[in-house]
C-alpha positions, -999 to +999 in steps of 0.1 A: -088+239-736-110+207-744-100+189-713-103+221-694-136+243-711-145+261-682-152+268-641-184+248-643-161+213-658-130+227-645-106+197-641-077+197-613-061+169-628-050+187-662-018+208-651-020+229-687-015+270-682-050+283-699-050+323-693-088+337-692-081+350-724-074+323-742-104+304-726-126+331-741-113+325-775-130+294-772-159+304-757-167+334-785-184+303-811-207+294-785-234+308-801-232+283-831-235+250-808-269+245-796-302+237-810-333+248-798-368+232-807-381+271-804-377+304-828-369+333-808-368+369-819-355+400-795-379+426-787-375+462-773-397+483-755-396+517-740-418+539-718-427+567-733-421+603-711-454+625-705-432+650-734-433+652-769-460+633-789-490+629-768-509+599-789-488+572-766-476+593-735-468+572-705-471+537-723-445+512-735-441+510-768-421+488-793-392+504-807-376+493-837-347+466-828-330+469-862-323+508-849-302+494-817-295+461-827-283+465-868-270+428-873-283+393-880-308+371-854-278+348-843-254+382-832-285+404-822-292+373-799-260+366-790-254+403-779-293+408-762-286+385-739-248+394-733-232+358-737-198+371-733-202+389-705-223+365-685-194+336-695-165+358-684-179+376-654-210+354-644-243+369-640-234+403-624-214+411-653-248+402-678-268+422-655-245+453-659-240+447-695-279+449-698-280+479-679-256+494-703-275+486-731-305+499-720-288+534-713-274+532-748-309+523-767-328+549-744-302+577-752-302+567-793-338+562-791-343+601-774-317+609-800-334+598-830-367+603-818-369+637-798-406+638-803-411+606-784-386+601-758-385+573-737-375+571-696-377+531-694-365+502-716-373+468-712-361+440-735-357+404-740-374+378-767-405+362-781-405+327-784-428+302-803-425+265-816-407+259-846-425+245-880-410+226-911-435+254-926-415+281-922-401+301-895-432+323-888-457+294-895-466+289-859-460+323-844-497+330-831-508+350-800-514+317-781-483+304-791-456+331-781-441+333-748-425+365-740-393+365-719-381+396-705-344+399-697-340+435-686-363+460-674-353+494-662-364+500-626-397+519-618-378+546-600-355+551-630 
């Protein structure tokens, strides 16, 4: 498996048998071996429909991600951006994950929240420098980039 991590360093050389499952083993602690110089947190955002609550009708709003995503940063991450799925079946396989996830958030969301249902979600992360002050010292409004992995289509 060292000599033979994946498609992208593939080696013809190494006769070993390495099933895709077994690969994926080693693929699942990926999330513990990198370092980034920026914080990120996942955001989740959902069009609201022209029913229900008319304060906010027809804008996106922020929903709550400890509602869809219950878990720590690292797995909430780790999950958002559907790892997994883009190791083991490249990026169409991410792109249907996140379209998956969107139907499950906006159906929990219109569950939970019948008096503001939503029609479009769009999610993804914020992202601002880290700081030996603290993880939130430097997260300003000119300091955070947004980065949107999934939006659901206009015609949705």
């Amino acid at each position: 498996m060292i000599a033979q991590p994946g498609p992208v360093l593939h080696s013809r050389w190494n006769p070993l048998p390495r099933s895709l499952a077994l690969r994926d083993v080693f693929l699942l602690p990926g999330m513990f071996n990198s370092y980034s110089t920026s914080n990120l947190e996942p955001f989740i955002g959902g069009l609201r429909t022209d029913a229900g609550y008319e304060g906010d009708r027809g804008q996106w709003v922020r929903l709550a991600v400890a509602e869809h995503l219950p878990h720590r940063l690292g797995v909430n991450f780790t999950r958002l951006f559907a790892m997994h799925h883009r190791d083991r079946w490249g990026k169409r396989g991410q792109q249907r994950a996140w379209e998956l996830l969107a139907e499950r958030i906006r159906e929990r969301h219109n569950r939970v929240h019948p008096a503001r249902p939503i029609g479009r979600v769009r999610f993804g992360v914020l992202s601002w420098p880290k700081s030996p002050d603290g993880y939130r010292a430097r997260k300003t409004s000119k300091a955070i980039k947004v980065t949107t992995y999934y939006a659901d289509p206009e015609d949705r």
